[in-house]
mmCIF file of the C-alpha atoms, coordinates in Angstrom:
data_MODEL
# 
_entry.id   MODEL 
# 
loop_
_atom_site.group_PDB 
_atom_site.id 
_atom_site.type_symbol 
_atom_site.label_atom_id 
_atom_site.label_alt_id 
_atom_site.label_comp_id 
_atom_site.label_asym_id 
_atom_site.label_entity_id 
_atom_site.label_seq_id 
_atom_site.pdbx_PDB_ins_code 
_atom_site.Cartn_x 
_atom_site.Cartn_y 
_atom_site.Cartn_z 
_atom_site.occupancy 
_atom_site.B_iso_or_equiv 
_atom_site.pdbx_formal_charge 
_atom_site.auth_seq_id 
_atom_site.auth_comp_id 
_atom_site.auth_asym_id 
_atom_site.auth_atom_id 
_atom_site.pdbx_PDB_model_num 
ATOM 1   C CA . UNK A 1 1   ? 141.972 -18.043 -69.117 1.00 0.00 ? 1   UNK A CA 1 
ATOM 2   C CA . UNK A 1 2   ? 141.087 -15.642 -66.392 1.00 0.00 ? 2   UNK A CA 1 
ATOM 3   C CA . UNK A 1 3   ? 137.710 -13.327 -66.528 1.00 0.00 ? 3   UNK A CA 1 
ATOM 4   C CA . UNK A 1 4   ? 136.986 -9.993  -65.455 1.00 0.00 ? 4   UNK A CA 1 
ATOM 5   C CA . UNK A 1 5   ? 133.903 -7.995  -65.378 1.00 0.00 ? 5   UNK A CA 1 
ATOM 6   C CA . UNK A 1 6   ? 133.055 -6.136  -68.694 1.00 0.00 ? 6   UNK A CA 1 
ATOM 7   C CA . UNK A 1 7   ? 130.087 -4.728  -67.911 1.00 0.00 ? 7   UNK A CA 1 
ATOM 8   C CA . UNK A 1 8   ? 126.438 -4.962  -65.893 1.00 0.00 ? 8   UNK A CA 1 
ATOM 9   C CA . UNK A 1 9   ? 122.823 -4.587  -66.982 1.00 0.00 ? 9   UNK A CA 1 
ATOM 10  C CA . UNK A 1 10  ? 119.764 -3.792  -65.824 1.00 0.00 ? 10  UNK A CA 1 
ATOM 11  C CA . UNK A 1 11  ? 117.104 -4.447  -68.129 1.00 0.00 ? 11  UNK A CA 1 
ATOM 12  C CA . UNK A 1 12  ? 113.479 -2.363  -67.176 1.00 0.00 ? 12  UNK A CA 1 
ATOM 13  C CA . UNK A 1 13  ? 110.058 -1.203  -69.092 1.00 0.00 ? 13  UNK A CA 1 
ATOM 14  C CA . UNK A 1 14  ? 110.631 1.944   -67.026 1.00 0.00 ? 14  UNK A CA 1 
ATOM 15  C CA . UNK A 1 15  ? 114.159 3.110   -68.261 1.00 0.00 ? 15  UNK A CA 1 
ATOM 16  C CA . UNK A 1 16  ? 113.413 6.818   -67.579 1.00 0.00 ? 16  UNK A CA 1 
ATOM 17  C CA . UNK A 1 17  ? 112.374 6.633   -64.051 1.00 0.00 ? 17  UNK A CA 1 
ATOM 18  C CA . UNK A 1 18  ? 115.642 4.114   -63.443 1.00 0.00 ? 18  UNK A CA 1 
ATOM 19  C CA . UNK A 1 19  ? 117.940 6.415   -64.703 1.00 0.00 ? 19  UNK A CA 1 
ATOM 20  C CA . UNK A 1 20  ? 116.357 9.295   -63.404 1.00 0.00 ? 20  UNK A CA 1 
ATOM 21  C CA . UNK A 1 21  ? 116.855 7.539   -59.828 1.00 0.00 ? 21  UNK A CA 1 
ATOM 22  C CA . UNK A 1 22  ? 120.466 6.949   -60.176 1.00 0.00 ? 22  UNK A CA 1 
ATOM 23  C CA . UNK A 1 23  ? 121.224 10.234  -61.999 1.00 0.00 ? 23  UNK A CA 1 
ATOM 24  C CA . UNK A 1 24  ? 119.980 11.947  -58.812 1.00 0.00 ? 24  UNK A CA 1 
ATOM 25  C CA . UNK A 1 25  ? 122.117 9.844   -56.948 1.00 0.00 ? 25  UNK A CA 1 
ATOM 26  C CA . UNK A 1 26  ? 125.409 10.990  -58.484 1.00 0.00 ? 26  UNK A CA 1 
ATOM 27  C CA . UNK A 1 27  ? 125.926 8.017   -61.336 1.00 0.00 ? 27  UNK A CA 1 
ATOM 28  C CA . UNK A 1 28  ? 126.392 9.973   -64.822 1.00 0.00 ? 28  UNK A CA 1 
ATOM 29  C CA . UNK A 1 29  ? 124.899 7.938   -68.289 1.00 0.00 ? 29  UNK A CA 1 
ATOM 30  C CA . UNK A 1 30  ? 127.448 9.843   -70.596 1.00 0.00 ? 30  UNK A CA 1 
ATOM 31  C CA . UNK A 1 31  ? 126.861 7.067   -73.641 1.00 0.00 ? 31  UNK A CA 1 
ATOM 32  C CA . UNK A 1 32  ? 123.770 5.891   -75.442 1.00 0.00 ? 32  UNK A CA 1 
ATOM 33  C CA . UNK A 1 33  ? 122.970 3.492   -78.566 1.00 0.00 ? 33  UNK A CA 1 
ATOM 34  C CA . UNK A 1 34  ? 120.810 1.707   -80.201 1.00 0.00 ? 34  UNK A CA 1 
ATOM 35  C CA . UNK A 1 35  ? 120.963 -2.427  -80.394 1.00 0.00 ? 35  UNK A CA 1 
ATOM 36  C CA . UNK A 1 36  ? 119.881 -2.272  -84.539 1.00 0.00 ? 36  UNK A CA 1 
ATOM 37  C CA . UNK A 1 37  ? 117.921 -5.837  -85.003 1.00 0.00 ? 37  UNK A CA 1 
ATOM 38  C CA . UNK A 1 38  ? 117.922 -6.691  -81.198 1.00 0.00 ? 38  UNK A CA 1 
ATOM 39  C CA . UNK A 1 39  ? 115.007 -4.072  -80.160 1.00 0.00 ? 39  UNK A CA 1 
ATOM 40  C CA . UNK A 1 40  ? 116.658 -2.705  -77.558 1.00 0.00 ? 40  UNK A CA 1 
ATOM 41  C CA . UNK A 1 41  ? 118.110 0.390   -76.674 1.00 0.00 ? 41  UNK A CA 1 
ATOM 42  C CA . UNK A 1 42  ? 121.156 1.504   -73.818 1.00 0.00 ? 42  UNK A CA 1 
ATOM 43  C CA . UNK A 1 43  ? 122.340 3.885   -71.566 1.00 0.00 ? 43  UNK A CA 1 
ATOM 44  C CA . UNK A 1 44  ? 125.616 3.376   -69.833 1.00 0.00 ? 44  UNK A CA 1 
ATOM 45  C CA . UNK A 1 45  ? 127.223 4.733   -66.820 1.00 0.00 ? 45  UNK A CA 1 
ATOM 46  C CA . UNK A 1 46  ? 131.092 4.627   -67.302 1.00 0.00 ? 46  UNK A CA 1 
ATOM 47  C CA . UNK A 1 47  ? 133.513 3.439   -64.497 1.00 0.00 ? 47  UNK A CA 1 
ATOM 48  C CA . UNK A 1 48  ? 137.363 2.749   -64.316 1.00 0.00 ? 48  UNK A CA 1 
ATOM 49  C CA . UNK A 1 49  ? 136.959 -0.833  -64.646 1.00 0.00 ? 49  UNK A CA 1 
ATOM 50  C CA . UNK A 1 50  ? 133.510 -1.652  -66.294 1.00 0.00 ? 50  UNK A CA 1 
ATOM 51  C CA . UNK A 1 51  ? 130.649 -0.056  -67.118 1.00 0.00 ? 51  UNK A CA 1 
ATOM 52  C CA . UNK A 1 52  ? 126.910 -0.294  -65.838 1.00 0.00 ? 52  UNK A CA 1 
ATOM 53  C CA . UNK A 1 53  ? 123.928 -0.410  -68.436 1.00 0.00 ? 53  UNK A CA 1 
ATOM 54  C CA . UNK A 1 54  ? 120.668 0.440   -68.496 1.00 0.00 ? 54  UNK A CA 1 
ATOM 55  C CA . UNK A 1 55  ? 118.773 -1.852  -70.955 1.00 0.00 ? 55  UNK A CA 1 
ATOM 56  C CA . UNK A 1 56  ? 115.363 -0.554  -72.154 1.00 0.00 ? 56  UNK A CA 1 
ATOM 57  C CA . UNK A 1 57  ? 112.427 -1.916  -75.079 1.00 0.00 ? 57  UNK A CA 1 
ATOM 58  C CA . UNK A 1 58  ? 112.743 0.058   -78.292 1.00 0.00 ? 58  UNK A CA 1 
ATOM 59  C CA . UNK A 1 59  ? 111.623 -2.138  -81.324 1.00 0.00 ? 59  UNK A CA 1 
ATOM 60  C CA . UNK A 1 60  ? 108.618 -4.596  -80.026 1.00 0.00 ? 60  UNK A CA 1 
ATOM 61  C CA . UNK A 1 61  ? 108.544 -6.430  -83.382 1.00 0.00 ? 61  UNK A CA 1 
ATOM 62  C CA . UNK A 1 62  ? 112.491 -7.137  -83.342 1.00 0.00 ? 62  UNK A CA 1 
ATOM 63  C CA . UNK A 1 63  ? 112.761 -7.706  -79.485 1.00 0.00 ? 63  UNK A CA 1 
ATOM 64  C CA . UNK A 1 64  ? 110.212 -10.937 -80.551 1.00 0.00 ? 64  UNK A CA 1 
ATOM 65  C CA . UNK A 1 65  ? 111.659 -11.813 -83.435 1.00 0.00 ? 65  UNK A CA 1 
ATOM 66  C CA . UNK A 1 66  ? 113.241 -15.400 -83.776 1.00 0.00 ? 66  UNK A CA 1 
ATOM 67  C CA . UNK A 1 67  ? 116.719 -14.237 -83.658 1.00 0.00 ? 67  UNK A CA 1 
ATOM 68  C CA . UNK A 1 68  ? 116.271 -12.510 -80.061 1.00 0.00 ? 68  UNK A CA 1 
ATOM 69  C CA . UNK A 1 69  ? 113.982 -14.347 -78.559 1.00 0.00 ? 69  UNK A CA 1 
ATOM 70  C CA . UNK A 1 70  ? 116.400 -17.429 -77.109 1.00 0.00 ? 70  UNK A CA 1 
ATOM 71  C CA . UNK A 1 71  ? 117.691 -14.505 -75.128 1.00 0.00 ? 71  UNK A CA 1 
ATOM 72  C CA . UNK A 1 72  ? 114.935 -13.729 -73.042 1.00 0.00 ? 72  UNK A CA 1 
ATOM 73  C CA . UNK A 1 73  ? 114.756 -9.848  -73.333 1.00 0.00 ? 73  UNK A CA 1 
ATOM 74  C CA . UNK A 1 74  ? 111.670 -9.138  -73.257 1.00 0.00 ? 74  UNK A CA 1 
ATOM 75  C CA . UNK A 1 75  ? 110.898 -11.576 -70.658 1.00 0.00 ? 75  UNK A CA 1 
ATOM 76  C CA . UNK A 1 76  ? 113.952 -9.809  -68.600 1.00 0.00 ? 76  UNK A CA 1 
ATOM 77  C CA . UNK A 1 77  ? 112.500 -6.296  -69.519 1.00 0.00 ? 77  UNK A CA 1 
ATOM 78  C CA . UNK A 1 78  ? 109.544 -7.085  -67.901 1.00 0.00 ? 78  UNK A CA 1 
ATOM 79  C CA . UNK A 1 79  ? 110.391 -9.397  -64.921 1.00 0.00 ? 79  UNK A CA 1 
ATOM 80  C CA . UNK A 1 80  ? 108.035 -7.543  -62.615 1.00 0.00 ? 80  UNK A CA 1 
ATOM 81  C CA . UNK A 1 81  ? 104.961 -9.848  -64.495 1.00 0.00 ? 81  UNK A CA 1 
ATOM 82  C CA . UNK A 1 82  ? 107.161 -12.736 -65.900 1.00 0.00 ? 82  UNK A CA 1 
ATOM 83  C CA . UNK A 1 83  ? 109.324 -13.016 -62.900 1.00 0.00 ? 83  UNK A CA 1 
ATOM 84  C CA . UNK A 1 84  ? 112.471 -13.025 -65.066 1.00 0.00 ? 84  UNK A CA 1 
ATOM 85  C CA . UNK A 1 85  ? 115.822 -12.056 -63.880 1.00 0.00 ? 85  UNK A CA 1 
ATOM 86  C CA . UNK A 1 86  ? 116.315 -8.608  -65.311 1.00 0.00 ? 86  UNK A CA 1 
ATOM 87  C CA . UNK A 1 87  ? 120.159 -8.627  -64.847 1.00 0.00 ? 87  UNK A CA 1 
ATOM 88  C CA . UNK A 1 88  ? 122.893 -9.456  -67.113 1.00 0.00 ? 88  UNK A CA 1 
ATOM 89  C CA . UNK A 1 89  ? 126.628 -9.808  -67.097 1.00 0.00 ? 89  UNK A CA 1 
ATOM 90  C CA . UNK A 1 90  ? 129.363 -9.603  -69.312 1.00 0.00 ? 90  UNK A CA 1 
ATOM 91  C CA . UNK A 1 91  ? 132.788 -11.375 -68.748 1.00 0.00 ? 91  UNK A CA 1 
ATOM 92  C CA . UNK A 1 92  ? 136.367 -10.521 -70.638 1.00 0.00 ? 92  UNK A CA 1 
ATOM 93  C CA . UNK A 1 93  ? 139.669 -12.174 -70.528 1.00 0.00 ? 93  UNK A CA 1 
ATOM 94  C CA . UNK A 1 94  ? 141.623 -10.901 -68.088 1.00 0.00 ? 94  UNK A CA 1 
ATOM 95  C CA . UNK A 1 95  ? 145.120 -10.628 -70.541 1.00 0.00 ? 95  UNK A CA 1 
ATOM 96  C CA . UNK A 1 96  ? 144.930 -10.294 -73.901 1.00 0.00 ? 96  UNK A CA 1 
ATOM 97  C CA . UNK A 1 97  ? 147.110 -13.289 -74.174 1.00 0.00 ? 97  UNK A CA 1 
ATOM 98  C CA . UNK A 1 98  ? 144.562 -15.617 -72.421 1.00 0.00 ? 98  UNK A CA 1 
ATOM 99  C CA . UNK A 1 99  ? 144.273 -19.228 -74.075 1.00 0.00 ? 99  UNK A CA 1 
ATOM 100 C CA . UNK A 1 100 ? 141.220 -19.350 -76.208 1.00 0.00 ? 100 UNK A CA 1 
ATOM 101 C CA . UNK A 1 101 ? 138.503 -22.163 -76.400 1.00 0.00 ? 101 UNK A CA 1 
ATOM 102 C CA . UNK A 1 102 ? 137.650 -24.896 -74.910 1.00 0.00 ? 102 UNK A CA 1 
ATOM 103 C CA . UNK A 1 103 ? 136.266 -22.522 -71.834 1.00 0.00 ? 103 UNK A CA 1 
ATOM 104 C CA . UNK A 1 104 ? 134.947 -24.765 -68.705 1.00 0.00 ? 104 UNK A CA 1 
ATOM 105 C CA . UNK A 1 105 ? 131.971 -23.727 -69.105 1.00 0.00 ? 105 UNK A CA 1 
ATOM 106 C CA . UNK A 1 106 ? 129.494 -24.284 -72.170 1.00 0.00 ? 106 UNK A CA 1 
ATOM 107 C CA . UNK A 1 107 ? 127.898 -21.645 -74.403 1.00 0.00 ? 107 UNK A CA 1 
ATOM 108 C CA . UNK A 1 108 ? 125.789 -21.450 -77.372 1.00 0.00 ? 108 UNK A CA 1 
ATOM 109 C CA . UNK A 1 109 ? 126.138 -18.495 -80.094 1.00 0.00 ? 109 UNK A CA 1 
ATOM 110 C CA . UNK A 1 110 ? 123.500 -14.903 -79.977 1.00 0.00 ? 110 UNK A CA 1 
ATOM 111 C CA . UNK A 1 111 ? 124.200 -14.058 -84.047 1.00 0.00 ? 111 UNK A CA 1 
ATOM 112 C CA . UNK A 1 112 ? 123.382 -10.023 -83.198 1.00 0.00 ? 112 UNK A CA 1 
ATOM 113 C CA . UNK A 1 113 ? 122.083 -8.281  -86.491 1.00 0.00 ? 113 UNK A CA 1 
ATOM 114 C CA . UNK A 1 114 ? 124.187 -5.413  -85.335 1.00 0.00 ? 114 UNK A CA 1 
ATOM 115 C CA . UNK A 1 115 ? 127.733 -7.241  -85.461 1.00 0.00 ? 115 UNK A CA 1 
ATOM 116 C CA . UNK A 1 116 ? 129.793 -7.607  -88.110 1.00 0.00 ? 116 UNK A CA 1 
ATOM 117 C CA . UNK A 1 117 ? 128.631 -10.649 -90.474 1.00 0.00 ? 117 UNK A CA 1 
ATOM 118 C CA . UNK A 1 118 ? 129.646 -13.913 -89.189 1.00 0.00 ? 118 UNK A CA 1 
ATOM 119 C CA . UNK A 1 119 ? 130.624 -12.650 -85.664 1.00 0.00 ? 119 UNK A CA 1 
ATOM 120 C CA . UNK A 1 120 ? 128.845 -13.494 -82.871 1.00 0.00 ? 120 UNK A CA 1 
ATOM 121 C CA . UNK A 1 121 ? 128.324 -13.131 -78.836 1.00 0.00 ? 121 UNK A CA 1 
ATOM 122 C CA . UNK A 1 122 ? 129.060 -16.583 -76.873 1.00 0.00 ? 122 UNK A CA 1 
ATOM 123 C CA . UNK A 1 123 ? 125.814 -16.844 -74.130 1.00 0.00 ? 123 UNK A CA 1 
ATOM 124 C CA . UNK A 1 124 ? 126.625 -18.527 -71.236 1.00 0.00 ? 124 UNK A CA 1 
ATOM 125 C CA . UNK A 1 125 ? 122.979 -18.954 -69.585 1.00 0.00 ? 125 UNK A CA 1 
ATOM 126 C CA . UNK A 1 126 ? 121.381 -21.479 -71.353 1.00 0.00 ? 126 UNK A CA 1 
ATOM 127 C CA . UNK A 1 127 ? 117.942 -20.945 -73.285 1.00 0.00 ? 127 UNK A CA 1 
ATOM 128 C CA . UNK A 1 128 ? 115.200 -20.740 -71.091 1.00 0.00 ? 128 UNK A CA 1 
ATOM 129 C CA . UNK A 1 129 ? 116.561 -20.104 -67.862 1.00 0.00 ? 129 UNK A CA 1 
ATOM 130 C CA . UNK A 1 130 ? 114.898 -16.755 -67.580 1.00 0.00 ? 130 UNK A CA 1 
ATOM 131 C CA . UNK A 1 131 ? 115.421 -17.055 -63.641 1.00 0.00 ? 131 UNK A CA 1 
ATOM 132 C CA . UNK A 1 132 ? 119.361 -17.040 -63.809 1.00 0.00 ? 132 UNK A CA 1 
ATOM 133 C CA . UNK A 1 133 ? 120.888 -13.903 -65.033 1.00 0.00 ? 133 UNK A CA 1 
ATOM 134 C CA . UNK A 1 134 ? 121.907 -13.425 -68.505 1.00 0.00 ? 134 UNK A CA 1 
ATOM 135 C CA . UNK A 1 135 ? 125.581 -13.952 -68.523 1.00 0.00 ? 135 UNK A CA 1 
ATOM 136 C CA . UNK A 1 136 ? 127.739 -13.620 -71.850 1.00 0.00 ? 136 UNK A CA 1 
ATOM 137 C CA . UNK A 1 137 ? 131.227 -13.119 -73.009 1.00 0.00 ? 137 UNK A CA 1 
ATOM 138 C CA . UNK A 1 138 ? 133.439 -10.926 -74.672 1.00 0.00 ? 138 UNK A CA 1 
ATOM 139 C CA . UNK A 1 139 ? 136.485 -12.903 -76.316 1.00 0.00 ? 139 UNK A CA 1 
ATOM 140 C CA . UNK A 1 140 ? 138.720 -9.881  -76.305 1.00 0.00 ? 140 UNK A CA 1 
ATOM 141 C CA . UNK A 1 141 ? 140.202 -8.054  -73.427 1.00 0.00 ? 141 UNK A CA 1 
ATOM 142 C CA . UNK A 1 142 ? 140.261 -4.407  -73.105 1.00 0.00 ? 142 UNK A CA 1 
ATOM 143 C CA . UNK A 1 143 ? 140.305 -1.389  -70.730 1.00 0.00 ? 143 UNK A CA 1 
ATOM 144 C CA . UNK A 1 144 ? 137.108 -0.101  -69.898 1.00 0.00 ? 144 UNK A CA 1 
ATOM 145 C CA . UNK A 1 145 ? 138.621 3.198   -68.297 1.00 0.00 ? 145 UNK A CA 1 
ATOM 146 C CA . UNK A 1 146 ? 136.128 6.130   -67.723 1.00 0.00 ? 146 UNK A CA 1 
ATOM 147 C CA . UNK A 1 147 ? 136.652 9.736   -66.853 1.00 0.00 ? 147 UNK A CA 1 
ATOM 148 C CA . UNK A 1 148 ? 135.901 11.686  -63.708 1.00 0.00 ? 148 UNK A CA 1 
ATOM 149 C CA . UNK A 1 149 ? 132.601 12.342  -65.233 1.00 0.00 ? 149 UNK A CA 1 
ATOM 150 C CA . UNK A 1 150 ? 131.723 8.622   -65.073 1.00 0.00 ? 150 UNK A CA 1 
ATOM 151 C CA . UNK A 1 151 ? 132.588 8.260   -61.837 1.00 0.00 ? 151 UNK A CA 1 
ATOM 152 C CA . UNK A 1 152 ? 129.096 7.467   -59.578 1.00 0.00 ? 152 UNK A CA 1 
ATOM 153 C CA . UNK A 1 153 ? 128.512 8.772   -55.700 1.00 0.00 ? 153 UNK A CA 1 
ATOM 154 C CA . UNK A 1 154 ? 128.753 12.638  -56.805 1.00 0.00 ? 154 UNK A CA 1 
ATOM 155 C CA . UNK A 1 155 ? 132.788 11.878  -56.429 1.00 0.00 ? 155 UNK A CA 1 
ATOM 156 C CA . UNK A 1 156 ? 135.559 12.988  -58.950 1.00 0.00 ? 156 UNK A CA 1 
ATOM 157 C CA . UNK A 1 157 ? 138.049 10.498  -58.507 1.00 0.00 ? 157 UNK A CA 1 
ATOM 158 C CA . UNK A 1 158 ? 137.719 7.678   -60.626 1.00 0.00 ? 158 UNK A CA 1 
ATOM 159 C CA . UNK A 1 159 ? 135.971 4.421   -59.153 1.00 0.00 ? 159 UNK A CA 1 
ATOM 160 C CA . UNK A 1 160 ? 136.758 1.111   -59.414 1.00 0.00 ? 160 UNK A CA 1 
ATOM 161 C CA . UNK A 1 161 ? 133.709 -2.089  -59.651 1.00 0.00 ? 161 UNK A CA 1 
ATOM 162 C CA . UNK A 1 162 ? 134.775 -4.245  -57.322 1.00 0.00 ? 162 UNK A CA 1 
ATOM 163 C CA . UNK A 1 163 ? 131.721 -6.307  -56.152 1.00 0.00 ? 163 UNK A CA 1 
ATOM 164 C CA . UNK A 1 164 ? 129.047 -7.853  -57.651 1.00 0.00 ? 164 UNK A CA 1 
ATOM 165 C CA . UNK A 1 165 ? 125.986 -10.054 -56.447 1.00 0.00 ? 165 UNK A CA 1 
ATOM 166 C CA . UNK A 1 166 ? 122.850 -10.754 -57.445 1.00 0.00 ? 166 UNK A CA 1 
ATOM 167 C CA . UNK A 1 167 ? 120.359 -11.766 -55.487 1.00 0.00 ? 167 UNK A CA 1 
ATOM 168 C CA . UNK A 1 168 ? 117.977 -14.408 -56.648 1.00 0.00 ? 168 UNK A CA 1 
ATOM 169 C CA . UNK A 1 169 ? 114.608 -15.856 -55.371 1.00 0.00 ? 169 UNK A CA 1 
ATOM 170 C CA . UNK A 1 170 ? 114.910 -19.753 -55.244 1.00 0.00 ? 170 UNK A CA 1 
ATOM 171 C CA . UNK A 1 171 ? 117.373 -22.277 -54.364 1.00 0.00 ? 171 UNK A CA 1 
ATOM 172 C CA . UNK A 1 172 ? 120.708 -21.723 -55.365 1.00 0.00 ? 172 UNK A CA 1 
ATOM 173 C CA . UNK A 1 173 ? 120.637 -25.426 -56.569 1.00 0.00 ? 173 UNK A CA 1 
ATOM 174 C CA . UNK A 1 174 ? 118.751 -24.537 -59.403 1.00 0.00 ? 174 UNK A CA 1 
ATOM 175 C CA . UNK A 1 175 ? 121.489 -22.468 -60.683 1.00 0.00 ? 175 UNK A CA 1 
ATOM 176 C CA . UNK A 1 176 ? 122.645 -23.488 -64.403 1.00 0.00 ? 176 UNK A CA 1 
ATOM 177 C CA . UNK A 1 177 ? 126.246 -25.371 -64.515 1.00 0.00 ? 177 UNK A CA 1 
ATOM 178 C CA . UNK A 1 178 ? 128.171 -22.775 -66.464 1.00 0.00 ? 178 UNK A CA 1 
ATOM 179 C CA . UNK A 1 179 ? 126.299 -19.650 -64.827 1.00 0.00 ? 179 UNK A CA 1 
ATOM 180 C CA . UNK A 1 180 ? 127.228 -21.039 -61.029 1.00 0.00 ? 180 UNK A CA 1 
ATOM 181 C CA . UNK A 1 181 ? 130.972 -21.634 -62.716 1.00 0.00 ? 181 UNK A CA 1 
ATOM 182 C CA . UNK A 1 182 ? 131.183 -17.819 -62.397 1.00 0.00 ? 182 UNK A CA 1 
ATOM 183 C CA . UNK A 1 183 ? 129.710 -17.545 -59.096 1.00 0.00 ? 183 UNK A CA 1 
ATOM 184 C CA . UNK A 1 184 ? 131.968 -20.401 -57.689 1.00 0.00 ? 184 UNK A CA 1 
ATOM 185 C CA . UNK A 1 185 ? 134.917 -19.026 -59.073 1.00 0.00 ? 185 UNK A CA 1 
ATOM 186 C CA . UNK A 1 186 ? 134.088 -15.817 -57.695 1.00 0.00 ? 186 UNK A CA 1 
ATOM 187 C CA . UNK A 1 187 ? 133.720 -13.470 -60.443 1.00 0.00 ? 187 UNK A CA 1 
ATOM 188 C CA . UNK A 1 188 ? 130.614 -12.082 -59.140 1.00 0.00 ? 188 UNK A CA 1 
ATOM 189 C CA . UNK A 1 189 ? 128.359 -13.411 -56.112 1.00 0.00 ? 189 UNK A CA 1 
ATOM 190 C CA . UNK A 1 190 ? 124.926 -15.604 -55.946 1.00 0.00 ? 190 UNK A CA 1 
ATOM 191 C CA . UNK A 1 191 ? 122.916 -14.975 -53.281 1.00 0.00 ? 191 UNK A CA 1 
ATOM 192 C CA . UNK A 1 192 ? 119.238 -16.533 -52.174 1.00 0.00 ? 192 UNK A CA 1 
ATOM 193 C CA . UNK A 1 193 ? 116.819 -13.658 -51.730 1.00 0.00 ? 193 UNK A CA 1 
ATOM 194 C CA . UNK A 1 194 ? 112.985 -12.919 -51.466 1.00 0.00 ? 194 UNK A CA 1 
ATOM 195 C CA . UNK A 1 195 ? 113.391 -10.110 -54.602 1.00 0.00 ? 195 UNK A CA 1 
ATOM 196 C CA . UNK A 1 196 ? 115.705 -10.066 -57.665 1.00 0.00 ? 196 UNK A CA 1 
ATOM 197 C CA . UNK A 1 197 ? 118.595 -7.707  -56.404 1.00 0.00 ? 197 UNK A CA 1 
ATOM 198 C CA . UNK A 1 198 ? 121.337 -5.959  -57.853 1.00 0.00 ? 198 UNK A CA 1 
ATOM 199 C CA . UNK A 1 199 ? 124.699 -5.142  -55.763 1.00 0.00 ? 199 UNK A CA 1 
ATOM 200 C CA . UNK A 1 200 ? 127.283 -3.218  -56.812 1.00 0.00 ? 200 UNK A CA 1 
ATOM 201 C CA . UNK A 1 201 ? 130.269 -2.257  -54.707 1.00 0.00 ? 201 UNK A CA 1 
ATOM 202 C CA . UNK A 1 202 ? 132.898 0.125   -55.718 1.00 0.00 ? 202 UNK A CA 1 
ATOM 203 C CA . UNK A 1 203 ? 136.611 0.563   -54.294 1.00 0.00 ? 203 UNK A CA 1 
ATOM 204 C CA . UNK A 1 204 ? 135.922 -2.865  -51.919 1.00 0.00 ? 204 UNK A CA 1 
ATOM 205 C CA . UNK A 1 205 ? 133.453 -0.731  -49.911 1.00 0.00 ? 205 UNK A CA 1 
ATOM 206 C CA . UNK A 1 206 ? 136.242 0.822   -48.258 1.00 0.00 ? 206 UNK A CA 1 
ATOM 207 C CA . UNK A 1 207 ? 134.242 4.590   -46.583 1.00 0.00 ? 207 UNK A CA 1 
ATOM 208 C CA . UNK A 1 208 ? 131.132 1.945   -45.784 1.00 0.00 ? 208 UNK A CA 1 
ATOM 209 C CA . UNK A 1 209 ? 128.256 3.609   -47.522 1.00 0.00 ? 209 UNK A CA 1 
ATOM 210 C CA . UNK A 1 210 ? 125.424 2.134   -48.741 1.00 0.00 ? 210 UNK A CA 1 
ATOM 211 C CA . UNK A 1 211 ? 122.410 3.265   -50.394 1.00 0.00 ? 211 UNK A CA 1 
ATOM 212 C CA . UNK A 1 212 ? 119.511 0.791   -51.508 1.00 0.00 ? 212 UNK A CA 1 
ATOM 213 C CA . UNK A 1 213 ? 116.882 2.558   -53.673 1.00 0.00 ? 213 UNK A CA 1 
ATOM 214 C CA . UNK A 1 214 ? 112.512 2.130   -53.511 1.00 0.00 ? 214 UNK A CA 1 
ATOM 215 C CA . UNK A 1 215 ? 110.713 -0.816  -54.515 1.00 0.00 ? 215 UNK A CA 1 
ATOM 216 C CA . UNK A 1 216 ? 110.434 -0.653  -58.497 1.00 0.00 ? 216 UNK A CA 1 
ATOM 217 C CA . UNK A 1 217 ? 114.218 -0.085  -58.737 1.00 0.00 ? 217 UNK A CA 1 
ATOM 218 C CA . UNK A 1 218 ? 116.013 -3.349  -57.153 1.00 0.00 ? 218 UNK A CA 1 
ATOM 219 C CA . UNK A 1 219 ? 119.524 -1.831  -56.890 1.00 0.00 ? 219 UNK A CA 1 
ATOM 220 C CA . UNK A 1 220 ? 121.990 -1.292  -53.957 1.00 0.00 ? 220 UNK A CA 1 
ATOM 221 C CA . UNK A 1 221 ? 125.343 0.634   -54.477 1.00 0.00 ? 221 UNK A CA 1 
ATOM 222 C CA . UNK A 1 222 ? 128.282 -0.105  -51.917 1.00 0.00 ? 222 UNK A CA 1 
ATOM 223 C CA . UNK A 1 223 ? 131.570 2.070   -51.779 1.00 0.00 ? 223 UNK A CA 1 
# 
């Protein structure tokens, strides 16, 4: 089975002033919702390919709660004090006639209280390894299409994700197995930094922009 980027997260205490940042910038949050049982809440920025999310705190009480906690969100929310990654991936098939399981990489079942009873999300990071991103799967492909108004960089033509990479303080050889059999099979891109960092490049970079934003907001946009 072949994977393709489903989506991107940033997960922040200070949702407001994050999306306020790239708002100015030209990115447009056009959906919102509410994670019922997880504690969390969304905004999303919708592209031709993927979409980018903004994941903020809304229930305290069910972002600790037994069932959530294995993920690491609150940990993640509030990597500036707990040093947490605060950036998550999602991964689809590439062809909705992909082979299903046994994946070559392991995962262990999230039971969200807001799917469907006896469905669940398969987690690739393992529990506990708040340093690596949070990557996960969706086990159905689909087009993630947006419209012009989706579209980031204050452009109307539609744009395309093409690049991700996150950079990560420590060495790369501390990397879980099934995360780093994303990164090696280049679905996205690990990188050694001084700062958790967030990449995103859209249409391959092609007009060479770039734009990286203050301290407090650890994103870079490419196009």
């Amino acid at each position: 089975m072949s994977w393709e980027i489903d989506h991107v997260f940033f997960a922040t205490s200070d949702a407001e002033s994050a999306e306020r940042a790239l708002t100015e910038y030209g990115l447009v949050f056009t959906e919102r919702r509410v994670h019922q049982g997880q504690g969390t809440a969304n905004s999303c920025a919708i592209f031709e390919n993927a979409f980018f999310e903004i994941l903020r705190p809304f229930d305290a009480q069910e972002l600790a709660s037994a069932r959530v906690e294995p993920l690491g969100l609150k940990e993640r929310i509030h990597w500036p004090d707990t040093g947490a990654c605060p950036f998550g991936l999602c991964f689809r098939p590439s062809h909705p006639d992909g082979e299903p399981e046994p994946w070559p990489f392991e995962t262990w079942r999230y039971e969200a209280a807001y799917l469907p009873k006896g469905a669940s999300i398969p987690i690739v990071t393992p529990i506990g390894r708040l340093w690596d991103p949070l990557v996960f799967v969706s086990t159905r492909a689909r087009s993630a299409g947006g419209d012009a108004q989706g579209s980031p960089l204050h452009h109307s033509a539609r744009r395309t994700l093409t690049g991700v990479n996150i950079y990560r303080p420590g060495l790369l050889s501390n990397v879980s197995t099934s995360v780093r059999w994303f990164s090696e099979n280049r679905h996205f891109t690990l990188t050694d930094g001084p700062a958790h960092a967030l990449e995103l490049e859209w249409d391959h970079g092609l007009e060479g922009m770039r734009h990286q934003f203050p301290t407090g907001l650890p994103i870079v946009l490419r196009w």
